[in-house]
N, C-alpha and C positions, 0 to 999 in steps of 0.2 A: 903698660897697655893704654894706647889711646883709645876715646871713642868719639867719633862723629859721628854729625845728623844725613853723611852722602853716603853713595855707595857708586855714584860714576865713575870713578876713578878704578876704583876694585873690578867693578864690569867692561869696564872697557881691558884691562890686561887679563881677564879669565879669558874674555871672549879667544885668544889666543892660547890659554893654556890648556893643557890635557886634563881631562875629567879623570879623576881615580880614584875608585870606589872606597878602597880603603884605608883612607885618608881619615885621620881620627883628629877634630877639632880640639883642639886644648880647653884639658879641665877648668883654668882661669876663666876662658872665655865664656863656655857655657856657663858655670856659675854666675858669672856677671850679667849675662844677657836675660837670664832666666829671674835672676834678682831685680836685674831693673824691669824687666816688663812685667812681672808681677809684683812689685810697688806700684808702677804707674795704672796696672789692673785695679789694685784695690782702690788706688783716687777714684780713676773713673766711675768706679761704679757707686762709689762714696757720695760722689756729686751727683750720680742719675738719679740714686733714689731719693734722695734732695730733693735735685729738680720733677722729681714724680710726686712726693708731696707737696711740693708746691703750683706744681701743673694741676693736681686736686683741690687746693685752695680756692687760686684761682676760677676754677670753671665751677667750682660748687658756690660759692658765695657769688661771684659774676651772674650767673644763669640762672639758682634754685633757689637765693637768699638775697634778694636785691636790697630789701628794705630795709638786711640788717647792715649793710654798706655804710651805713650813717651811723652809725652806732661807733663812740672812738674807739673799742675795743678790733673791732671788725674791722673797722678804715684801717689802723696800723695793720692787723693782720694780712689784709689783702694789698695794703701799698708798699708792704714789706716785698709779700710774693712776686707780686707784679716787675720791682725796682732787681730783686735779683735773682729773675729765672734768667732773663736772657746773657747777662754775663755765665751764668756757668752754662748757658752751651756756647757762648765763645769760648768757654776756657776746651769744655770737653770736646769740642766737633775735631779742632785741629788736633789737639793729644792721641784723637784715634783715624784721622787723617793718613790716606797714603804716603801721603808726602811727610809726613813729619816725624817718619819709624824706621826707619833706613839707618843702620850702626855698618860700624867696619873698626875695626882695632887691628892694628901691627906691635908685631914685637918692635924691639930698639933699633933694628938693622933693615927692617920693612920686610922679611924672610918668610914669613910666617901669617899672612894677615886672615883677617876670619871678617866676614861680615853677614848680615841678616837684615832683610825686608819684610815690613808685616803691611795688613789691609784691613779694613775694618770691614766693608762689605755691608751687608746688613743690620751690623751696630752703628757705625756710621748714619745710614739711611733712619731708622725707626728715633736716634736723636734727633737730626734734622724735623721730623715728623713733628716729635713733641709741639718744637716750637712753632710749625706750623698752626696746627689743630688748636695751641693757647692762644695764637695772636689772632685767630678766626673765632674763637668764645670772646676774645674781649672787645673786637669789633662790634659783636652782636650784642652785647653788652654796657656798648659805651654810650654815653649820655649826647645827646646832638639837640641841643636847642637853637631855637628860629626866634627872637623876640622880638620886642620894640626898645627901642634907645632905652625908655622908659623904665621898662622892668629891668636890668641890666646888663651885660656881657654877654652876647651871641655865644652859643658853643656845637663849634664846627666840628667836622669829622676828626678823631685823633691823626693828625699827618704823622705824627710819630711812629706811628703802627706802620703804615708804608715804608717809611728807612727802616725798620728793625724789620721787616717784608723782606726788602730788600739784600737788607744784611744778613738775613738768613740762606736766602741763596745762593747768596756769594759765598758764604760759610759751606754750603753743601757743595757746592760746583766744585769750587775751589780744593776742596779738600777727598773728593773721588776717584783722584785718579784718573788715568789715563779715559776719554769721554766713550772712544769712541770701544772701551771693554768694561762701560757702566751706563748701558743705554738703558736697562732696565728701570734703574738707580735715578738717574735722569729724566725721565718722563714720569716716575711718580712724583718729584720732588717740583718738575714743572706745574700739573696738574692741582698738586695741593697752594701751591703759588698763585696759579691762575682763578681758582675758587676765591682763596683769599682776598687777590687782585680785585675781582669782580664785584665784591664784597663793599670795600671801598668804595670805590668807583660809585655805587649803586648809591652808598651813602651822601656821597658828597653832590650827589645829582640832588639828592632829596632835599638835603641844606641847602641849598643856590636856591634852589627852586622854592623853597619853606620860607625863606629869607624875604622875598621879593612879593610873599603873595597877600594879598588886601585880608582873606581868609587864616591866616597865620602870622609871621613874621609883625606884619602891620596890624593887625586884626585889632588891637585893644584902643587905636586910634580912632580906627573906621565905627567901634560900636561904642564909643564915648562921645563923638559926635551923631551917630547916630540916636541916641538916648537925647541928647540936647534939642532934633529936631521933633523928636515924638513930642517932648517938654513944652515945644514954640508951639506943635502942633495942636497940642492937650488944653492949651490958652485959648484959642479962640475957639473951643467949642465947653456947649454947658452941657449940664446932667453927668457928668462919669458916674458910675457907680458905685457905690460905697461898699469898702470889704465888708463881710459879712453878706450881703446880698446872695442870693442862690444862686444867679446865673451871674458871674461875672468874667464878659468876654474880654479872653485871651488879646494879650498887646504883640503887634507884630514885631517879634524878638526876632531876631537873626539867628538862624541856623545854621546853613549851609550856602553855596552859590556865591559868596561875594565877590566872585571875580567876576559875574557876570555884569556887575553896579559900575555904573559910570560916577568915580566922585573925586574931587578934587579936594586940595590939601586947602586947612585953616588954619587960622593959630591955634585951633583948640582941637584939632583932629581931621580927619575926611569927614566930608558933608554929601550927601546923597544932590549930584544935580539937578534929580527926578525923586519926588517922593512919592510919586505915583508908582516907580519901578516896584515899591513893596508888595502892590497887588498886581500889576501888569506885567512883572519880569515872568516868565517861566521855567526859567534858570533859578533861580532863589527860592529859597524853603523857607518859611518863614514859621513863629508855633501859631497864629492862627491860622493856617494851611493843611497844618497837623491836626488839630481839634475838629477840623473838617474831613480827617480821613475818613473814608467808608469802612466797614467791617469787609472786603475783598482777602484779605491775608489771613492765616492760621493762628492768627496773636490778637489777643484781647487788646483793645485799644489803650488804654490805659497803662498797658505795658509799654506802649509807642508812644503815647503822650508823654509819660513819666521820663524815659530815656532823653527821648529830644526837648524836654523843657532844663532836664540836667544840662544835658550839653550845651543850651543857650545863657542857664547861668553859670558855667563855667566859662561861657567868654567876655561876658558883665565882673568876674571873679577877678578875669586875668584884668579890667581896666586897675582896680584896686592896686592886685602886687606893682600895676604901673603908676602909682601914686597921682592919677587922676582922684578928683571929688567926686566919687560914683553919688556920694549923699546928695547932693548938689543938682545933678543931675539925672538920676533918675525919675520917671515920671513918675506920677499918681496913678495914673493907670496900671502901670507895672507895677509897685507895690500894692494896691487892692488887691490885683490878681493875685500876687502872692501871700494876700493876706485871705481871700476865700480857702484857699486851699487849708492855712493853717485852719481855721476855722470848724475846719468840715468834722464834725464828733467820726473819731473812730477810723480817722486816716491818719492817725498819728504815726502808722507803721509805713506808709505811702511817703511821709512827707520827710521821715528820717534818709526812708532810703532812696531818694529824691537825692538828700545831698550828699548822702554817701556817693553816689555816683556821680555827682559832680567834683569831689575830691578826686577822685579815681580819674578823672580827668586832666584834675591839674597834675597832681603826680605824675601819672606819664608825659603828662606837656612838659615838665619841669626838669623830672629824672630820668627820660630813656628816650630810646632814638623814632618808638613807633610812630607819635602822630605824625613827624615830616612828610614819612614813609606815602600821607594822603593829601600830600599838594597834588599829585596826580596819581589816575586810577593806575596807571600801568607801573607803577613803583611798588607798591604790594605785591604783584606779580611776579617783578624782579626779583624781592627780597625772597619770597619764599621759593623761586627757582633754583636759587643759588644753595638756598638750607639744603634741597633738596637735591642736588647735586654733591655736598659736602656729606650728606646721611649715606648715597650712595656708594661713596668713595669710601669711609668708615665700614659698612657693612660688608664690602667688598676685600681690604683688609685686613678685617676682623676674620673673615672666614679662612682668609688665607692662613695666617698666623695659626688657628686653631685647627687647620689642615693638617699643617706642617707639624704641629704639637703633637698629634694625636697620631701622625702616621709617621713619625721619627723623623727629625729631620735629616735633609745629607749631610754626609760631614763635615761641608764644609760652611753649613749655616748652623753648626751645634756649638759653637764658640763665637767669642764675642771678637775675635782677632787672630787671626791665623799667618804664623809667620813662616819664614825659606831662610833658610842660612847656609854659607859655604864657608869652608875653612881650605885656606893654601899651604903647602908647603915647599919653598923653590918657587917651578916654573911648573908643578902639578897644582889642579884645585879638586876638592871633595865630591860626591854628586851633592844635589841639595838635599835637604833636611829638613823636616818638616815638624814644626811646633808652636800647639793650640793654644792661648789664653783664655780665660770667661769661661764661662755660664752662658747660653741663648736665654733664660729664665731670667737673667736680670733685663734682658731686653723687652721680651717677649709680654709678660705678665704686668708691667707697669702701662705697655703701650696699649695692651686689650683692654685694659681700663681703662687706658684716657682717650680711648676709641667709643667707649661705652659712655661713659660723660658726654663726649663731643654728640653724640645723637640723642640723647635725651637732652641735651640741650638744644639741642636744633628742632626737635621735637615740640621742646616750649615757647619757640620762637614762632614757628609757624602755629600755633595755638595760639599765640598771642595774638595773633595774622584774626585768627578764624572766630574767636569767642571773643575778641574785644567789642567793649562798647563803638571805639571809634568805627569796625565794621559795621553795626548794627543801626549807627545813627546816617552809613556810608548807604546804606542799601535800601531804606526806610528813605532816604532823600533822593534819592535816586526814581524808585516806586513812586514819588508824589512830583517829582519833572516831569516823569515819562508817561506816568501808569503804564510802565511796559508791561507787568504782571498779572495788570487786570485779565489782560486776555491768556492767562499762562495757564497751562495744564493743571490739574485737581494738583498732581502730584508737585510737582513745582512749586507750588504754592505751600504747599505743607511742609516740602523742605526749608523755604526761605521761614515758616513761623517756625519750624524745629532751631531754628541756628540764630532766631533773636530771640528765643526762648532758654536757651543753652547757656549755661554761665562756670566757669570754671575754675575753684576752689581755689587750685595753686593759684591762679593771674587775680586773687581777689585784692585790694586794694588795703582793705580792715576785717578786720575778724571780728569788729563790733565786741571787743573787748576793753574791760577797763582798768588800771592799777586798782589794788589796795594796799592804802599804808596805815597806821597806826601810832600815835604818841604812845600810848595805855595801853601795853600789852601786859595784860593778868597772867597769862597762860602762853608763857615762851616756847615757840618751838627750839629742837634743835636739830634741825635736815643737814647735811651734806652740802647743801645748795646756799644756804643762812651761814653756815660758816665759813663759805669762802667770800661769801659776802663782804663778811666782817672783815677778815684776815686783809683782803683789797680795799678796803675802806669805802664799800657800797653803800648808802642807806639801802635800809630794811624794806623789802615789798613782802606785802604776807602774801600775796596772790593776784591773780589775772582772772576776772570771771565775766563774761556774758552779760552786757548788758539787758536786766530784766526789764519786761514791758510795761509793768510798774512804774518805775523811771522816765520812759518814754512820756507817758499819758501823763505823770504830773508836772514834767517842765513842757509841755505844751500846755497843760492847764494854767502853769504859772503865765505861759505866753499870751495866753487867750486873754486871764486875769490883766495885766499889763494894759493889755489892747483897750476893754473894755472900760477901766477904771479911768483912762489919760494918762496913769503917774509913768513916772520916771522908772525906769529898773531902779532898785536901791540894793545895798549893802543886806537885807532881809529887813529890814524896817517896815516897808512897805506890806509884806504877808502878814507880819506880828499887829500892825494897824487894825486889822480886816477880821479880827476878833478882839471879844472883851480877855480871853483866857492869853492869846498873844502879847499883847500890851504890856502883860506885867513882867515881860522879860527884852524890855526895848532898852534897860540899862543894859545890857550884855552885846549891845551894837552901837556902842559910843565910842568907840577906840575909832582914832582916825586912821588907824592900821587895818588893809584886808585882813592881813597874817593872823595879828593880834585876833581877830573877831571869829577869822575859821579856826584857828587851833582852841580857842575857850568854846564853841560850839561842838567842835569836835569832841572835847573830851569830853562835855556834856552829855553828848549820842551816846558815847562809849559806856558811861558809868551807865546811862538808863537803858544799856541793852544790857549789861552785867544782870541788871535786877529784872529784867523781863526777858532773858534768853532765847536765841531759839531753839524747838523743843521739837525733838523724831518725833514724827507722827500728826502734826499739826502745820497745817497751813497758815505761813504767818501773812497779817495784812500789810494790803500795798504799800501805805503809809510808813511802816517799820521798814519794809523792802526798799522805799526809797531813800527814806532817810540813814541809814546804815550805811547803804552803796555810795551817795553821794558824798558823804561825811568822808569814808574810807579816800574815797578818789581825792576830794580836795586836802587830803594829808598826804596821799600818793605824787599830788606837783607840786606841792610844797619840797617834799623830798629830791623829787624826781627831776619833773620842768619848772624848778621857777619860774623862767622866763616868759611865762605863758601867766603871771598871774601882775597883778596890778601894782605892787610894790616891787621894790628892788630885788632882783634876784637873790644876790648874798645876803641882805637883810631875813628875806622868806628863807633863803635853805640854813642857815647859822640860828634862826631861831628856832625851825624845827628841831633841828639838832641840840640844843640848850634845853628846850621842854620836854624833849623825850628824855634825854639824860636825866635831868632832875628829876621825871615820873620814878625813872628807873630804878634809880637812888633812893627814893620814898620809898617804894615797894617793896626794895630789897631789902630793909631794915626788920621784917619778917619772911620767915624760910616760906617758898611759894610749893613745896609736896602736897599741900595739905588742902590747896586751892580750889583742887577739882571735886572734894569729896562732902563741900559749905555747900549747904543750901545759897540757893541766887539771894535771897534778900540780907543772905547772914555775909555773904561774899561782897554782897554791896558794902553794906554797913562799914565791912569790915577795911573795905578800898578808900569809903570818905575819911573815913578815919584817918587812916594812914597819909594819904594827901594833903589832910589838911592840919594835920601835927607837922611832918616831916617837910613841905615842898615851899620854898623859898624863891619860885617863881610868882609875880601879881598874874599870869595868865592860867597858869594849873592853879590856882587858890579860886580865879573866878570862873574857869570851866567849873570845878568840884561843885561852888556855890552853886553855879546855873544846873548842875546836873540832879544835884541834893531838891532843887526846887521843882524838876521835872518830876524827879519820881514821887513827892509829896503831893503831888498837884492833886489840887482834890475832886475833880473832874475824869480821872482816870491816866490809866493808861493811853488809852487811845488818842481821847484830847492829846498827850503829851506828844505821842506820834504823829500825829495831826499837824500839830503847830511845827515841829522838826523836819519833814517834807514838805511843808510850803517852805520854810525857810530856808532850807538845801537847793530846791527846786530855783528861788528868785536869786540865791548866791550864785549857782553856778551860770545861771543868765548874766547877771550883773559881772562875775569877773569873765566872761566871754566875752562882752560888749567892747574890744578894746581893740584900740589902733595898730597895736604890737603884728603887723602885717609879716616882718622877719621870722618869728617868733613862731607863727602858726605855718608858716611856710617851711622851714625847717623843722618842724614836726609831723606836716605831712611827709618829709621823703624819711622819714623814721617809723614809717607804718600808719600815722596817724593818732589822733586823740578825740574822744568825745568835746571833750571843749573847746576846738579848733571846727570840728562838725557845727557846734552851736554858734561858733564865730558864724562862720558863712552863712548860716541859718538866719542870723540876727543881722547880718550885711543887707539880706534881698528885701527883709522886713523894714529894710531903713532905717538899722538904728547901728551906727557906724563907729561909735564912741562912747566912754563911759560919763554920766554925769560929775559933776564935783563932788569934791568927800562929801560937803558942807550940805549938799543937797543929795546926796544918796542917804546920808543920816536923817535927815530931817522929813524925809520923806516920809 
């Protein structure tokens, strides 16, 4: 028996022959036909649900999980999904194609021939779909940067996603069968093409447009030469004010409007023609424009200041990633201002979240497609017309589908392939014969869920539209061109402060969290979570916690401290100075190693928290609060981000790795059961002990010393807490102070880091670079 993929041949001489009903196909043949089309059932469907959990990967980490994109775990998983959904719907679209199911078998003499046509129908269709509705999440999804030469490599709309557009249609058209008895089939596969279409299109308007504008693409040019003329400007006039001062007015930073500045190209950037236009454009927003708002709006000023002072050092931010000398050229006027603000007692919580949202800036500038989206108003528009057209068409689908579920479907949508067979014998042919493959459930149930994704992600796409900062800083510049609002309705007005007051959890940028790690673990856990740690060869995080407002208050103290005294950031030297009790622990900051100096201060923290615990029922002080948290953190990027700290990364993670081990090692030489039930000062005792018989590391030998000599200290406790957050407090300033521009930029598209926060922080304050070892020690 043969079998081929035609059956024209066999219809063309039926059409001639007599129908006769009872005509009985050979046992061979049915067996055979029934065998291979339920083989090729079980691929198919083998591969849907494949391609269904990968259509869920995709659109979950694409749309709900952006941050963790960056993360290598993540990357491969989602560039794995990415790389092979669309090959299995080109495998699967044609395997359930009309055209590609067509058998016909003849005995040896052609006497006898039998053959069979199937159609896929609505399995067909709902495949097609998938890969619609995925390549429309990763559209919305995909990263489109506008830069300057400077900061690196333009990244334009994915054109890739258009041919693999493309080649989806052609895959769906192609393989429906005859067009004009799949019209239905046809205009939904249109419809979700032209959304997607549209999609694109809208993007690449944004990029062209983002590319070319003085406010974006160019932008880190136009406000690096802008800073240089404030600079020329700030020379020929005297008195500027000195931070600290009460009133120290605001410098006219760029905000918004810069298309409407006439400036021509230097060697060192765009140069305003007019310096005048700063106050006489009224196209330009400038922050002191902003500090002159009136109280007209539903939002405390303050909240409008803060937003638009972020977003103008986020464009100061971006000259830096463009390796201009912001140090160099920024003015005095601009750093005092930035320094009253630090200044001010008791805005510590104002001034953090100042650059928090200046982060949240770059991130989106760096990692996703929104800010383009505002080279022009009517591009936000577009974008969410489209969401909102794609929500439509899902919801509209969705209900159909669950129509059909729930009121039975016909029969001839309850299978996944419905076939017609005739069998011949002579010059008679059989009537046809009808037989079902599939399940509609393998169809039906994978596609209402990625129908159900698809709008909850378009959902957060138009929320990203609506709560973003970039709207807030969009509407707030707007209101200060026009004052169109002043004259606007009570209610109007309350709506515009409801929606720059709104800020939305999911779209937040950091969760103001921070690592903990630990060399000195007394009391091992063992979770679920720690042993697959180990098993993948993770370092150990003991935890993620909040950072306390303890923390906040005393590296701004340390910043103030700093400011006030002239020195340099140092290595902790400089806090240990500033007392008599400090000083006598300035040997344990002479290693011309960061690493070497955090990890002996760290294990120091650790033994003197063994011995003064914290205790249910007691509020511990700030001083222990900070100093614990910081200690943990700077053990946490030693493990974590070396590259974020001031010696060589492999140097920093191989030595954490060598000190914890050998702690390990020491401690394990007595059973730890018995650990939790020692009094704290019998538990210390009992920890120097052991470390300093057993540990054959010079860094665990001079934590234990430094740690042995905090708890002795004979000024107390508190002294000894005292001295350990100033010192945490001027460490984590001093290894933030650093050039490593890569470093903290690849940690913002990983969620973020407090000490990436403190870089930027220590950028606007003008201090751009770390000292020398030689002089961070000596200090």
């Amino acid at each position: 028996m043969a079998w081929e993929n035609t059956t024209t041949n066999f219809y063309n001489r039926a059409a001639l022959q007599k129908h006769v009903a009872n005509i009985s196909c050979p046992h061979e043949f049915l067996e055979t036909f029934y065998r291979n089309m339920g083989r090729k059932m079980w691929q198919v469907n083998t591969m849907i649900l494949t391609n269904a959990i990968l259509a869920g990967v995709i659109v979950v980490i694409g749309a709900c999980a952006k941050k963790y994109r960056y993360h290598p775990l993540a990357r491969f998983i989602f560039l794995g999904a990415t790389t092979l959904f669309l090959p299995i719907i080109t495998y699967v679209v044609p395997s359930i194609g009309t055209n590609n199911n067509d058998y016909i078998s003849e005995d040896e003499h052609g006497f006898s021939p039998s053959a069979a046509t199937c159609h896929g129908g609505f399995h067909q269709y709902s495949v097609v779909s998938w890969a619609f509705l995925v390549q429309i999440v990763v559209v919305n999804t995909s990263i489109i940067v506008a830069v300057d030469d400077r900061e690196g490599r333009n990244k334009g709309p994915p054109v890739r996603l258009l041919f693999q557009g493309f080649w989806t249609l052609y895959l769906g058209i192609s393989t429906m069968g005859p067009i004009l008895n799949n019209m239905w089939q046809l205009h939904l596969e249109l419809m979700l093409f032209t959304i997607f279409f549209a999609k694109i299109v809208v993007k690449c308007l944004a990029f062209i447009i983002a590319r070319r504008s003085l406010a974006f693409g160019r932008n880190p040019r136009l406000i690096f030469g802008h800073m240089i003329q404030l600079q020329l400007q700030e020379r020929g006039q005297l008195g500027e004010p000195l931070a600290g001062d009460v009133d120290v007015p605001p410098p006219p930073l760029l905000v918004m409007g810069e298309e409407s500045l006439e400036a021509e190209m230097q060697p060192l950037g765009y140069l305003l023609t007019d310096i005048s236009a700063l106050t006489n454009n009224t196209g330009l927003v400038t922050i002191d424009k902003v500090w002159q708002l009136d109280d007209t709006l539903a939002i405390s000023r303050p909240q409008i200041k803060d937003i638009c002072l972020s977003f103008s050092l986020f464009k100061m931010l971006r000259c830096r990633f463009a390796r201009y000398e912001l140090a160099n050229a920024s003015s005095v006027r601009t750093i005092n201002f930035f320094w009253s603000l630090l200044l001010e007692e008791g805005k510590h919580g104002r001034v953090f979240g100042m650059i928090t949202d200046e982060l949240s800036f770059v991130h989106d500038y760096y990692f996703s497609s929104l800010p383009v989206s505002y080279s022009r108003y009517w591009l936000p528009i577009l974008s969410v017309s489209t969401s909102l057209l794609c929500i439509g068409y899902c919801l509209v689908a969705a209900s159909f589908i669950i129509k059909g579920i729930v009121s039975d479907w016909e029969p001839k949508y309850k299978h996944q392939m419905r076939c017609v067979f005739w069998c011949g014998e002579r010059h008679s042919i059989s009537t046809s014969n009808h037989k079902h493959f599939g399940f509609f459930l393998f169809d039906d149930i994978p596609l209402i869920i990625l129908l159900s994704l698809v709008v909850i992600s378009e959902v957060m796409y138009i929320m990203s539209y609506i709560c973003s900062n970039w709207t807030k800083v969009a509407l707030i510049s707007h209101h200060i061109k026009h004052a169109s609002l002043q004259n606007c309705s009570p209610r109007m007005q309350k709506w515009f402060g409801l929606l720059l007051k709104h800020k939305c959890r999911l779209l937040k940028y950091w969760d103001e969290k921070i690592g903990q790690g630990s060399v000195l673990v007394v009391h091992p856990r063992t979770t679920p979570l720690l042993v697959l740690r180990r098993l993948l060869g993770l370092p150990d995080l003991d935890r993620s916690v909040k950072i306390p407002e303890a923390v906040k208050v005393c590296i701004i103290r340390a910043l103030r401290s700093y400011r006030s005294n002239g020195h340099h950031l140092s290595n902790g030297t400089g806090s240990l100075r500033q007392s008599t009790v400090g000083e006598r622990f300035l040997w344990a900051c002479s290693s011309i190693s960061t690493s070497d100096i955090i990890l002996t201060w760290h294990i120091a923290t650790c033994i003197l928290e063994l011995r003064h615990p914290y205790r249910y029922g007691f509020l511990p002080v700030d001083n222990k609060i900070t100093a614990t948290h910081l200690s943990r953190y700077c053990a946490y990027l030693m493990a974590w981000s070396p590259e974020l700290l001031p010696d060589n990364e492999e140097w920093s993670s191989s030595l954490y790795a060598v000190v914890k081990k050998n702690a390990k090692c020491a401690l394990a030489l007595v059973g730890c059961s018995s650990w939790g039930s020692l009094a704290p000062e019998v538990e210390c005792q009992r920890v120097i002990q052991l470390l300093s018989a057993n540990s054959n590391h010079a860094i665990l030998r001079n934590g234990v010393m430094l740690g042995e000599q905090l708890v002795e200290l004979i000024e107390g406790e508190q002294a000894a807490w005292m001295v350990l957050a100033e010192f945490w407090s001027e460490m984590i300033l001093y290894i933030a102070s650093s050039d490593n521009v890569k470093g903290h930029l690849e940690a913002i598209a990983r969620g973020g880091e407090l000490i990436t926060l403190l870089w930027a922080l220590l950028t606007h304050a003008g201090i751009t670079s770390q000292p020398s070892t030689a002089s961070a020690c000596a200090v």
